[in-house]
DSSP file (Angstrom, degrees, kcal/mol; ACC not computed):
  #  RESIDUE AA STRUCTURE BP1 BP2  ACC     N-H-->O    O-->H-N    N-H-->O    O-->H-N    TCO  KAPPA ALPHA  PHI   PSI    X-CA   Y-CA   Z-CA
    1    1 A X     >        0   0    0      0, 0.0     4,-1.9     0, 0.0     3,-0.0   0.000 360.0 360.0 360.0 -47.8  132.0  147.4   74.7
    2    2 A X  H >>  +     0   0    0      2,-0.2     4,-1.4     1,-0.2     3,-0.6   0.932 360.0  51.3 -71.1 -64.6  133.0  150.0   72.4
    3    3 A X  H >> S+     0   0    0      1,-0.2     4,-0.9     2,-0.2     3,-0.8   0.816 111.4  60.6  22.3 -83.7  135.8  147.2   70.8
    4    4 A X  H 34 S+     0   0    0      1,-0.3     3,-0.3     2,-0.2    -2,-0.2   0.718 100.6  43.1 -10.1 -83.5  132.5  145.4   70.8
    5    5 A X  H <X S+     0   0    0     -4,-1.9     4,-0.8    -3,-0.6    -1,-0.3   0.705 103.0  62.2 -57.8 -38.5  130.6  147.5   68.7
    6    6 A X  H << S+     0   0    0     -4,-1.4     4,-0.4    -3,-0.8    -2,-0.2   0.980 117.8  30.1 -59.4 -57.8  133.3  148.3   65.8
    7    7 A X  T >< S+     0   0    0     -4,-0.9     3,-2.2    -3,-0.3     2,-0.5   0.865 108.4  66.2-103.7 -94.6  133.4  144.1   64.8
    8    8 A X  T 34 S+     0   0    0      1,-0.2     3,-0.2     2,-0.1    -1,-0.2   0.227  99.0  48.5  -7.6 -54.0  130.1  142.9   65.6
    9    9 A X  T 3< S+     0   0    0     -4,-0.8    -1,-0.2    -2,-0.5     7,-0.2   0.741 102.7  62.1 -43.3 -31.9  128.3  144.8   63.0
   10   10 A X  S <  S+     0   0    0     -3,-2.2     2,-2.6    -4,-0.4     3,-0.3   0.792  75.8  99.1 -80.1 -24.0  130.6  143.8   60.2
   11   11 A X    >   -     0   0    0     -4,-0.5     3,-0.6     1,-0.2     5,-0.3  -0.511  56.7-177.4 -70.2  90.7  129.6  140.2   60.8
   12   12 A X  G >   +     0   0    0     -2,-2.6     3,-2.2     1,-0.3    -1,-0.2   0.747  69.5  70.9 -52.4 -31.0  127.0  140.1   57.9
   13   13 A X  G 3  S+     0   0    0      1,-0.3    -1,-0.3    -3,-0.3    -2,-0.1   0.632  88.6  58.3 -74.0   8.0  126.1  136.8   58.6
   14   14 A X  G <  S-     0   0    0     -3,-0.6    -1,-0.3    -6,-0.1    -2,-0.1   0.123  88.1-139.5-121.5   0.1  124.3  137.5   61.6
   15   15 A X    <   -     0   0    0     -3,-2.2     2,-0.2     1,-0.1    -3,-0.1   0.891  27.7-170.7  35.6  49.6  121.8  140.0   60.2
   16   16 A X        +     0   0    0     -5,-0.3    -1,-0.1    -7,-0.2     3,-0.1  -0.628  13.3 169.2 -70.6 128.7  122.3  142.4   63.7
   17   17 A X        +     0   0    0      1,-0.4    41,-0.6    -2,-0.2     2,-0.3   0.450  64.9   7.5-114.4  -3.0  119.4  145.0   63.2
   18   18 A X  E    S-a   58   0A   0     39,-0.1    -1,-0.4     2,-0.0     2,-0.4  -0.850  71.1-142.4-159.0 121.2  119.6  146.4   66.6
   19   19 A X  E     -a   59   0A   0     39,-2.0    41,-1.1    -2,-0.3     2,-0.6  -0.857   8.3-140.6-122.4 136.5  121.8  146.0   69.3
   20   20 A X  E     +a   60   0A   0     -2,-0.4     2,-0.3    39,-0.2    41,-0.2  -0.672  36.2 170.2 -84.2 112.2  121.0  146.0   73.0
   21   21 A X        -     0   0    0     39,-1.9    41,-0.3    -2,-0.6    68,-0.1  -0.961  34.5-110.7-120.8 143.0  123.5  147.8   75.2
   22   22 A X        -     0   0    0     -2,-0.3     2,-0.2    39,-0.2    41,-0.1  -0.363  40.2-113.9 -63.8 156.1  124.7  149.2   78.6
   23   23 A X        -     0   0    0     39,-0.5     2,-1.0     1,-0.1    -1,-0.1  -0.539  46.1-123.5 -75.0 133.7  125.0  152.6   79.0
   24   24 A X  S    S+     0   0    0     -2,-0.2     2,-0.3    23,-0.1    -1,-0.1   0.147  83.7  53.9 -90.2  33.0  129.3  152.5   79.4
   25   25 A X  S    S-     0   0    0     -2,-1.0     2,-0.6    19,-0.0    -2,-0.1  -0.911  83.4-121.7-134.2 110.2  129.7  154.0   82.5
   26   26 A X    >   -     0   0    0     -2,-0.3     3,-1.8     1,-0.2    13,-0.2  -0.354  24.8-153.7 -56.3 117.4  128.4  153.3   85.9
   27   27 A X  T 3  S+     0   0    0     -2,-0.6     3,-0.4     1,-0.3    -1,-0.2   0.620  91.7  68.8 -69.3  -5.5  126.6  156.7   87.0
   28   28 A X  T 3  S+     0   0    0      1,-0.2    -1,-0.3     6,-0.1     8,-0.3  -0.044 104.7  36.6 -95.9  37.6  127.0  156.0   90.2
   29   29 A X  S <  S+     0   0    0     -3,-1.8    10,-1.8     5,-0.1     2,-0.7  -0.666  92.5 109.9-146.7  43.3  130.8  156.5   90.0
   30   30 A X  B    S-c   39   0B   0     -3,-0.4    10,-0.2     8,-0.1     3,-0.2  -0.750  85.5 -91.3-157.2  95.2  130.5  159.2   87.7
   31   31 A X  S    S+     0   0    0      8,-1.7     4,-0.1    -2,-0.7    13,-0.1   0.238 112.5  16.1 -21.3 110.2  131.5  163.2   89.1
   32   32 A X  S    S+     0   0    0      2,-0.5    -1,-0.2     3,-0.1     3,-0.1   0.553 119.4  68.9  86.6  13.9  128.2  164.8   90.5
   33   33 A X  S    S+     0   0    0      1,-0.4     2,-0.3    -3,-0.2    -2,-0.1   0.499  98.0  16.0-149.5  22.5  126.2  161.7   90.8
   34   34 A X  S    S-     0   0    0      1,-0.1    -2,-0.5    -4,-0.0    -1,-0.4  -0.968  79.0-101.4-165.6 165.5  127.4  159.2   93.6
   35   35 A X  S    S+     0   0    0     -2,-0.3     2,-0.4    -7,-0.2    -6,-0.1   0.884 104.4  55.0 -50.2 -42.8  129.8  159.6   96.7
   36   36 A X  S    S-     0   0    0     -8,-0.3     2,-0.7    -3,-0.0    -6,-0.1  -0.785  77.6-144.6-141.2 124.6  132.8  158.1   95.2
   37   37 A X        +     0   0    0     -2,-0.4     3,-0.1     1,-0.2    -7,-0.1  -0.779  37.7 148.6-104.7 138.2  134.3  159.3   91.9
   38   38 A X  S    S+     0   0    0     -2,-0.7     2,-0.3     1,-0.3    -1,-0.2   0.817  74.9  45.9 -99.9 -58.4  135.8  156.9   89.5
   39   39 A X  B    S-c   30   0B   0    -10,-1.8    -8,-1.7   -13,-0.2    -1,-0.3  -0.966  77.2-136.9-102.9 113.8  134.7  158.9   86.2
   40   40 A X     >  -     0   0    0     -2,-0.3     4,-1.0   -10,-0.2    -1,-0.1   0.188  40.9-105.5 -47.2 151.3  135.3  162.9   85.9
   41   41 A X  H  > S+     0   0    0      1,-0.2     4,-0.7     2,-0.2     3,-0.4   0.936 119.3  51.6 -71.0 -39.0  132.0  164.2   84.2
   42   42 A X  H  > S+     0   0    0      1,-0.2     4,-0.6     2,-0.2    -1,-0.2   0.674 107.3  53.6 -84.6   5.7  134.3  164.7   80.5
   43   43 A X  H  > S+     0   0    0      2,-0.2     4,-1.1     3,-0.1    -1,-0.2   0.459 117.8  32.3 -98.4 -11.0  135.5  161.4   80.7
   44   44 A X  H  < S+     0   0    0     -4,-1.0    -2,-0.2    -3,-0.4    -3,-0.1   0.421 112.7  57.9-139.1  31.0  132.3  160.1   81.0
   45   45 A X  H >X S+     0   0    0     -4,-0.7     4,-2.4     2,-0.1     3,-1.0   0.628 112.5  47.8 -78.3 -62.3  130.6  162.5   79.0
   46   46 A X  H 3< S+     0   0    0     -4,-0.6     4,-0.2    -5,-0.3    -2,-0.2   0.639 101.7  58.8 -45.1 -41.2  133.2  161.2   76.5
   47   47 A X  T 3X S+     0   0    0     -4,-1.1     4,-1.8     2,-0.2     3,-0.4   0.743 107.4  50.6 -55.7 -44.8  132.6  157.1   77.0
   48   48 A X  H <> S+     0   0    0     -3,-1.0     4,-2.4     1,-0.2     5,-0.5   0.904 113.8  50.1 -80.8 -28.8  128.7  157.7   75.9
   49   49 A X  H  < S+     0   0    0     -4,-2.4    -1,-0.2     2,-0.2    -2,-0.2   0.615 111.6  42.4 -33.1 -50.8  130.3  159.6   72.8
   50   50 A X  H >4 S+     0   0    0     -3,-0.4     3,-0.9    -4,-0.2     4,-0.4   0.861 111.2  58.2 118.5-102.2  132.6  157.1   71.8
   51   51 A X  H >< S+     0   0    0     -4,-1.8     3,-6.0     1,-0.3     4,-0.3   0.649 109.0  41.8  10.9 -89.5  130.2  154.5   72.3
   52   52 A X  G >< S+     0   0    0     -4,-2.4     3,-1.4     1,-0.3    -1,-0.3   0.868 109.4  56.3 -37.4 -47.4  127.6  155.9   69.9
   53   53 A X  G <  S+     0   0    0     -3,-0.9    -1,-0.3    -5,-0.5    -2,-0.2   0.635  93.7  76.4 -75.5   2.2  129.9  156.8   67.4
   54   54 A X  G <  S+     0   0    0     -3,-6.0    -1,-0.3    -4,-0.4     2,-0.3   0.764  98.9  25.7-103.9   2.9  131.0  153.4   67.3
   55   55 A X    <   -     0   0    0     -3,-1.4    -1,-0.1    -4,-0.3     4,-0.1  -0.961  57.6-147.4-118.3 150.6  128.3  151.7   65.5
   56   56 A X        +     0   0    0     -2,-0.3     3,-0.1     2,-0.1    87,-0.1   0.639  69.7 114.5 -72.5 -17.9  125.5  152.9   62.8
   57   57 A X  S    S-     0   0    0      1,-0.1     2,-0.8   -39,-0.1    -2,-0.2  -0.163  84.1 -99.7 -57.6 170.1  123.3  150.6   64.1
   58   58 A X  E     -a   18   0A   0    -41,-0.6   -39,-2.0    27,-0.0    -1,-0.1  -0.689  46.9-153.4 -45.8 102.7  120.4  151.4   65.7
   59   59 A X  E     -a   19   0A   0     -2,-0.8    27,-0.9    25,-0.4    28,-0.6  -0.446  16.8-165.9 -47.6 137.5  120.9  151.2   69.5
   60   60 A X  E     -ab  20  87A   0    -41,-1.1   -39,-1.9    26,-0.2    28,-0.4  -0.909  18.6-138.2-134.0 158.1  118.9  150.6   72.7
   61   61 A X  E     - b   0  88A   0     26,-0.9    28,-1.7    -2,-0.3     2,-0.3  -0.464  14.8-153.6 -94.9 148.2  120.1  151.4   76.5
   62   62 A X  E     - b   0  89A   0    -41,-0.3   -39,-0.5    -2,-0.3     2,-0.4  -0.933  19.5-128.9-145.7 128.1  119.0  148.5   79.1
   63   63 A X    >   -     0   0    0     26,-1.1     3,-2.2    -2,-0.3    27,-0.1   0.068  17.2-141.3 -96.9  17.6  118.7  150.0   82.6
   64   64 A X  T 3   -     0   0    0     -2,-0.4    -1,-0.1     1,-0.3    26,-0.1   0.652  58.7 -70.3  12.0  40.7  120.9  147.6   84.4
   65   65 A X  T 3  S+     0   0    0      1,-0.2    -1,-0.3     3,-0.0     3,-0.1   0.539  88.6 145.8  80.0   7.9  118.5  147.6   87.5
   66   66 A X    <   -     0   0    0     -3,-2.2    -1,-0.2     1,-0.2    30,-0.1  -0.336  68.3 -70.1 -75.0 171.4  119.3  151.3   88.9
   67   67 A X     >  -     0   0    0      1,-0.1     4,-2.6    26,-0.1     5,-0.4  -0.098  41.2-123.7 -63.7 145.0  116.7  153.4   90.5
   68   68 A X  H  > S+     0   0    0      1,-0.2     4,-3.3     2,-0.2     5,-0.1   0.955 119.9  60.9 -60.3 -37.2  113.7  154.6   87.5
   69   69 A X  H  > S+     0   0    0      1,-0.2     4,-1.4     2,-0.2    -1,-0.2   0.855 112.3  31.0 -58.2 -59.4  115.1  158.3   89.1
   70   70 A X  H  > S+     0   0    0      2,-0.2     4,-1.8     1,-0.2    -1,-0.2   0.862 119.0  53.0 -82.1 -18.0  119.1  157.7   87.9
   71   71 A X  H  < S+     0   0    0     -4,-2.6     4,-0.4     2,-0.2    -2,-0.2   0.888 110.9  49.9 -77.7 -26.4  118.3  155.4   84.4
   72   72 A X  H >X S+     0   0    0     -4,-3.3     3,-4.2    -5,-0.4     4,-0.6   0.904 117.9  42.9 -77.6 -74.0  115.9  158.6   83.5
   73   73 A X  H 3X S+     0   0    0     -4,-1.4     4,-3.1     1,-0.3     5,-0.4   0.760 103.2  58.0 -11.9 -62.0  119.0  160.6   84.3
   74   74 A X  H 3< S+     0   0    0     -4,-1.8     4,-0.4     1,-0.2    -1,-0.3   0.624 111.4  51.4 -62.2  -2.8  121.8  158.5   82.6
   75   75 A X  H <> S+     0   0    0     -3,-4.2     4,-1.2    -4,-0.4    -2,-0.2   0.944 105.7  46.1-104.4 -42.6  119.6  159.2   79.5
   76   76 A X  H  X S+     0   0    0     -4,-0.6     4,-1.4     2,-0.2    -2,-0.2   0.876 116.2  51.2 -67.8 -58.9  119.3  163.0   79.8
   77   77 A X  H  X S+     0   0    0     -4,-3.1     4,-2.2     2,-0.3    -1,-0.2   0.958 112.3  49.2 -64.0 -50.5  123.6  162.8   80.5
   78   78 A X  H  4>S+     0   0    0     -4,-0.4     5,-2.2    -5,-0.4     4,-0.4   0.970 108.5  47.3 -55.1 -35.4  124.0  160.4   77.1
   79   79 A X  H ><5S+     0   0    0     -4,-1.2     3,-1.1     1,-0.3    -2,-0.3   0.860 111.7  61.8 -89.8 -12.4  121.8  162.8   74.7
   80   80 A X  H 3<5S+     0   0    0     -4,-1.4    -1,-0.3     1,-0.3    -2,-0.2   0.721 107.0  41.3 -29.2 -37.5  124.4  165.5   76.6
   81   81 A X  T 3<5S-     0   0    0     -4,-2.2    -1,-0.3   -37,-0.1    -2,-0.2   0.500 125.6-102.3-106.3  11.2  127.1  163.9   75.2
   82   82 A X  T < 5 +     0   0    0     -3,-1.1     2,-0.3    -4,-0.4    -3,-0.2   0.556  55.0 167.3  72.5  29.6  125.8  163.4   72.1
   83   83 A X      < -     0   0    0     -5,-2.2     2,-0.4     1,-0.1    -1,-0.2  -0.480  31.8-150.9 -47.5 118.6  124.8  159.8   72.1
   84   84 A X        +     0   0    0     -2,-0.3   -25,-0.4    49,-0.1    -1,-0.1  -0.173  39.9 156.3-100.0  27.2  122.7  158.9   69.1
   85   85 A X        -     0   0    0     -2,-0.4    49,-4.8    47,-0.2   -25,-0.1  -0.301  33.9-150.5 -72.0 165.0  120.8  155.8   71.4
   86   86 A X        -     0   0    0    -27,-0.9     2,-0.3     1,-0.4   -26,-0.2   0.674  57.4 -47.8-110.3 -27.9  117.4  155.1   69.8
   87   87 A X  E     -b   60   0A   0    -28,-0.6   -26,-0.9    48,-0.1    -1,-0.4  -0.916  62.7 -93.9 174.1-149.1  115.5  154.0   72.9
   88   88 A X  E     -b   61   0A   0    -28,-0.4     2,-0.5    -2,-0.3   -26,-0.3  -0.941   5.6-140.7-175.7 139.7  115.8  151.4   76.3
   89   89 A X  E     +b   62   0A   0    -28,-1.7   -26,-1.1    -2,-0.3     2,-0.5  -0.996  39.8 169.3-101.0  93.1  115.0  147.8   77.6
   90   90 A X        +     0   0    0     -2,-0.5    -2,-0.0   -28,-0.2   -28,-0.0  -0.975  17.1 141.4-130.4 151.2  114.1  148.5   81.0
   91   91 A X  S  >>S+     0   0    0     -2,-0.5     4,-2.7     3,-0.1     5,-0.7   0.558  76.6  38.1-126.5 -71.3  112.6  146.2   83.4
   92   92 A X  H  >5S+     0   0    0      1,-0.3     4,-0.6     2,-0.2     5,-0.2   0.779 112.1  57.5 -78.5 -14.9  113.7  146.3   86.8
   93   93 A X  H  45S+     0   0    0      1,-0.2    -1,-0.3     2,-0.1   -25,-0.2   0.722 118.7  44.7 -82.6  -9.6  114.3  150.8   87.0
   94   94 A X  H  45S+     0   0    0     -3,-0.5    -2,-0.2   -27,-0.1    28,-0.2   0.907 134.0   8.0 -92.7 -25.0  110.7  150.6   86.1
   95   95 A X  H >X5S+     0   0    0     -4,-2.7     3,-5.2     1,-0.1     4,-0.8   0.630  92.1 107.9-123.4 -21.5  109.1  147.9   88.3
   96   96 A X  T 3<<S+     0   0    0     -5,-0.7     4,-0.3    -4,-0.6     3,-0.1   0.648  80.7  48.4  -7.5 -51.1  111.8  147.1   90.8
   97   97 A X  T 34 S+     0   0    0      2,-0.2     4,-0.5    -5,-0.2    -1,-0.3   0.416  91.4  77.3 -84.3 -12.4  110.2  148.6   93.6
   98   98 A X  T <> S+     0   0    0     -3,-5.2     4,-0.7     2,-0.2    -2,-0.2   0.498  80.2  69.6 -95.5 -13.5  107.0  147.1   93.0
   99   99 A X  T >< S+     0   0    0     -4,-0.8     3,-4.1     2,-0.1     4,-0.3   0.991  90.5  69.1 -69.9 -62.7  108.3  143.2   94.6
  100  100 A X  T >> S+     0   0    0      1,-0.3     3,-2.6    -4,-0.3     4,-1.4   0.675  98.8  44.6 -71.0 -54.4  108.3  144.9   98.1
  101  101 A X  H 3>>S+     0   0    0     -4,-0.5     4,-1.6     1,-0.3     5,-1.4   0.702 114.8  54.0 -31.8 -30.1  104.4  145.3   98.3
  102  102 A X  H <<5S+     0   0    0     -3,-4.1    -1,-0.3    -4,-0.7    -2,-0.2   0.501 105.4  43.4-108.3  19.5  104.2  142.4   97.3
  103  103 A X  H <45S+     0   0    0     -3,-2.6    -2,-0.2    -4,-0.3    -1,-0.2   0.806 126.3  31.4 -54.6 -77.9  106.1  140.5   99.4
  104  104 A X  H  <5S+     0   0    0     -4,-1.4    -3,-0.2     1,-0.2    -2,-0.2   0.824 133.1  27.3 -88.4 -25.8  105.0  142.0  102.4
  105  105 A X  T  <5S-     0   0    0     -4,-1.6     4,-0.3    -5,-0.4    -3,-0.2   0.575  95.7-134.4-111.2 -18.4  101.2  143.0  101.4
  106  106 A X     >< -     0   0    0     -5,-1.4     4,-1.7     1,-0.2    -1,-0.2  -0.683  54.8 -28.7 121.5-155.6  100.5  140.4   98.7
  107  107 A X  H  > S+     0   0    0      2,-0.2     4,-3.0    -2,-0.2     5,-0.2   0.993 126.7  57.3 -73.4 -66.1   98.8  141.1   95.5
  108  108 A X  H  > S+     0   0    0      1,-0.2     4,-2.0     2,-0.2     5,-0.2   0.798 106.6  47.3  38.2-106.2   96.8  144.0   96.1
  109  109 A X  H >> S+     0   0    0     -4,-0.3     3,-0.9     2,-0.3     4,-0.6   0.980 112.2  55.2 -49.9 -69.4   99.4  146.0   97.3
  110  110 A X  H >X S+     0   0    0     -4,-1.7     3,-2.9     1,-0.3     4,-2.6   0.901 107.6  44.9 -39.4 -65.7  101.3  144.9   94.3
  111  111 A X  H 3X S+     0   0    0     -4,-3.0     4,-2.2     1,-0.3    -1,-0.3   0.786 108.5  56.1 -63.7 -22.6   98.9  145.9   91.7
  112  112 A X  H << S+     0   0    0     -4,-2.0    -1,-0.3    -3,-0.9    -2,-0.3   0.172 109.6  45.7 -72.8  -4.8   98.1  149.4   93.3
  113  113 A X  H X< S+     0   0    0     -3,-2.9     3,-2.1    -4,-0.6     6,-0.6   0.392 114.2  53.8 -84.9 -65.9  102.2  150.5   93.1
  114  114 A X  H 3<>S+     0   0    0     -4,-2.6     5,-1.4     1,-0.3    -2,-0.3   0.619 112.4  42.9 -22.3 -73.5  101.8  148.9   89.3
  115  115 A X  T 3<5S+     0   0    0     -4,-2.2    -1,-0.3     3,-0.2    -3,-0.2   0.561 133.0  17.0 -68.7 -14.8   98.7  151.4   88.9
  116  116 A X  T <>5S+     0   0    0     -3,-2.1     4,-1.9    -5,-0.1    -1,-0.2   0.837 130.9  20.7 -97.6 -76.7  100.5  154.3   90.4
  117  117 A X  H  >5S+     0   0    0     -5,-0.2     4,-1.3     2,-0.2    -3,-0.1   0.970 127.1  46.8 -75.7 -43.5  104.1  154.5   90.9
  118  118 A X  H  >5S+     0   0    0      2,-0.2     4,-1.0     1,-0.2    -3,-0.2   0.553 112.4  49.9 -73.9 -19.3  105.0  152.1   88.5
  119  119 A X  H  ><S+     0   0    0     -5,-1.4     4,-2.0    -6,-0.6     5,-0.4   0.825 111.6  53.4 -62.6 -60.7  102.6  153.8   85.9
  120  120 A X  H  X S+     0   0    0     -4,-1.9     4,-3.7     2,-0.2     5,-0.4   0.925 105.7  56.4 -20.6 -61.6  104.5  157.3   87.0
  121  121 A X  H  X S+     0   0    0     -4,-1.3     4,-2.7     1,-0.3     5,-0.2   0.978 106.5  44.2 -64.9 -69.8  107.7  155.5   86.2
  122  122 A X  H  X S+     0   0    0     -4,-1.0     4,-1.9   -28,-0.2    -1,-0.3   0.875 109.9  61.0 -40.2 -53.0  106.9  154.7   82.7
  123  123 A X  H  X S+     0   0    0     -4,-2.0     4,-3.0     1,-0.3    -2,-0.2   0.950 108.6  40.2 -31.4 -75.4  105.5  158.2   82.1
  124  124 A X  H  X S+     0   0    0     -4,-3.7     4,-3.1    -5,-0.4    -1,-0.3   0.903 106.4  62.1 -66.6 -31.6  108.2  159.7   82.7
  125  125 A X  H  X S+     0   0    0     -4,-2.7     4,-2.1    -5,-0.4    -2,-0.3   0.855 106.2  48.7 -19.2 -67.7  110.2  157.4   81.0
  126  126 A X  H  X S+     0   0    0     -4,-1.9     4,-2.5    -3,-0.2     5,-0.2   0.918 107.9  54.4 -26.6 -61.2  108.3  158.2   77.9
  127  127 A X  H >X S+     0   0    0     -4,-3.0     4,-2.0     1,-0.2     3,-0.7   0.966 111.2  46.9 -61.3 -41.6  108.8  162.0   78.4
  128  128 A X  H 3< S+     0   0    0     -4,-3.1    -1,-0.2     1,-0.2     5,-0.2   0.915 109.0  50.2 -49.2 -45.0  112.4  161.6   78.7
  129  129 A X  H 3X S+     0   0    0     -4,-2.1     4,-1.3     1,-0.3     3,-0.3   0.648 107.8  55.3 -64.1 -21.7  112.8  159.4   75.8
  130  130 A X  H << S+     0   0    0     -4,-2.5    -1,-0.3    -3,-0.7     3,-0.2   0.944 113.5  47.2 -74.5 -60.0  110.7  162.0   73.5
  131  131 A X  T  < S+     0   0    0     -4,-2.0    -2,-0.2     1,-0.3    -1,-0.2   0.410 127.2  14.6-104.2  15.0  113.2  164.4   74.7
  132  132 A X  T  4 S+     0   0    0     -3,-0.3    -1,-0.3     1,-0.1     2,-0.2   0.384  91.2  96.8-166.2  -3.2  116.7  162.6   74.2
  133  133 A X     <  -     0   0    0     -4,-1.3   -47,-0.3    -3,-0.2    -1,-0.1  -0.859  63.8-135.7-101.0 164.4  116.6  159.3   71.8
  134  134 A X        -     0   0    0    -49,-4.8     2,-0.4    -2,-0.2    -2,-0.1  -0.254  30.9 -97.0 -90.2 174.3  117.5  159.7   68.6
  135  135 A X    >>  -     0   0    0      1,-0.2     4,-1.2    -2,-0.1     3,-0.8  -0.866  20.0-144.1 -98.9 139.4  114.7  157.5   65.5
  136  136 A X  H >> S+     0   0    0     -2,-0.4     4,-1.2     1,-0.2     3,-0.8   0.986  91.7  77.6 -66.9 -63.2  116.1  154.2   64.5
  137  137 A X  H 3> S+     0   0    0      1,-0.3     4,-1.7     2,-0.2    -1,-0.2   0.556  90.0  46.6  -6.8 -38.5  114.7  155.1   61.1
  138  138 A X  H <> S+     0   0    0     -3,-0.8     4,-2.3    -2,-0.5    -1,-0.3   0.904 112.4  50.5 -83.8 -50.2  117.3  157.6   60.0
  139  139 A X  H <X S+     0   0    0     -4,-1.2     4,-2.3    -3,-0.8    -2,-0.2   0.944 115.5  42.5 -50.6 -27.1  119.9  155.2   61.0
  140  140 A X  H >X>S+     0   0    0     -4,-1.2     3,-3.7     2,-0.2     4,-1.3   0.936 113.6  58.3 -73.5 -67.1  118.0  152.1   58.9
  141  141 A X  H 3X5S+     0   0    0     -4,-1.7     4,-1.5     1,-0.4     5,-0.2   0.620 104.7  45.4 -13.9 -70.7  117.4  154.6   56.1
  142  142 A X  H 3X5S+     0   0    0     -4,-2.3     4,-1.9    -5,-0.2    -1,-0.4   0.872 120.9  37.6 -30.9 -57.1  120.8  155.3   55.7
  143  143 A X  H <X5S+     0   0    0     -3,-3.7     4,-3.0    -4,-2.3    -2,-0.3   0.921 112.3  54.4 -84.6 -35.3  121.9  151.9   55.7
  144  144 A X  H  <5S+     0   0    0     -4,-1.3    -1,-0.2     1,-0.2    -2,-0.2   0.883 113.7  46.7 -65.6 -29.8  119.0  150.5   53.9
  145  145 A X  H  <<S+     0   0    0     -4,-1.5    -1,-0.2    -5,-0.5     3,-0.2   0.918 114.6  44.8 -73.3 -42.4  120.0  153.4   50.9
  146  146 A X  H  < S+     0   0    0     -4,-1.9     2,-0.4     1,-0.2    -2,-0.2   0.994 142.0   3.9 -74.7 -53.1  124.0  152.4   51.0
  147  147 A X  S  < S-     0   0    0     -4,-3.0     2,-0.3    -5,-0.1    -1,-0.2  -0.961  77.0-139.9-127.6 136.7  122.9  148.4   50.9
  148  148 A X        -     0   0    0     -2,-0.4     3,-0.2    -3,-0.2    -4,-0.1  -0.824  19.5-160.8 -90.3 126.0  118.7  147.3   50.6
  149  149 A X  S    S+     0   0    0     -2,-0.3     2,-1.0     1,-0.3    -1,-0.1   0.881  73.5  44.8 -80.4 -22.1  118.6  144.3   53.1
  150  150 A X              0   0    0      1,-0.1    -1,-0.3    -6,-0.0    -6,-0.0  -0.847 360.0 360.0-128.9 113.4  115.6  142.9   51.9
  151  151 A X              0   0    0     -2,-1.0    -1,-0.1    -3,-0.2    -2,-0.0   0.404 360.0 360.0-104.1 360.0  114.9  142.5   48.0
């Protein structure tokens, strides 16, 4: 990913203003938050680091389907490591939980998790993201000052 991020950007022709990425570590390999350790907490302190620092663009996080409980986490651990992400795509750590009601109890059910936990989930979602993404703004600013994209 990190690879990734150094030559993608450069490809003008492709007018990238924001690029959607995973967070580069699984946290549930990752020392002090699953059984089984793959990544030491400074090595994957280090990866989200790395990561950031390897594009100006603007960034977003995409929650690759973990629990709302580990993505809000994995976000709190990036602005730890100094990750510079601007915000998150997430669909399934916010709503995920919300198919079994409706599976087994129909709609209903469904919309009443939507109006509770799955309003909860976003909420806090929010609060995290107020307290640990960076504004794309400073990044456009910047770039918009060194080059103006649109004359």
């Amino acid at each position: 990913m990190n690879i990734f991020c150094n030559v993608f950007p450069k490809i003008r022709c492709y007018n990238v203003d924001v690029l959607k990425m995973e967070v580069p570590v699984n946290m549930n390999y990752v020392e002090g938050y699953g059984e089984e350790v793959v990544y030491s907490r400074a090595e994957a302190l280090n990866y989200f680091k790395e990561q950031s620092e390897a594009t100006e663009l603007p960034f977003i996080f995409l929650s690759a389907g973990v629990s709302a409980e580990l993505f809000q986490e994995t976000l709190r651990f990036a602005k730890e490591a100094g990750s510079t992400f601007n915000g998150v795509l997430c669909g399934r750590a916010t709503w995920a939980n919300g198919v079994e009601p409706f599976v087994t109890e129909g709609e209903v059910a469904a919309r009443q998790w939507l109006q509770t936990q799955g309003r909860k989930n976003i909420e806090e979602l929010n609060t995290v993201l107020a307290e640990t993404a960076s504004s794309w703004q400073t990044k456009i600013q910047a770039k918009e000052v060194a080059a103006p994209r649109f004359s």
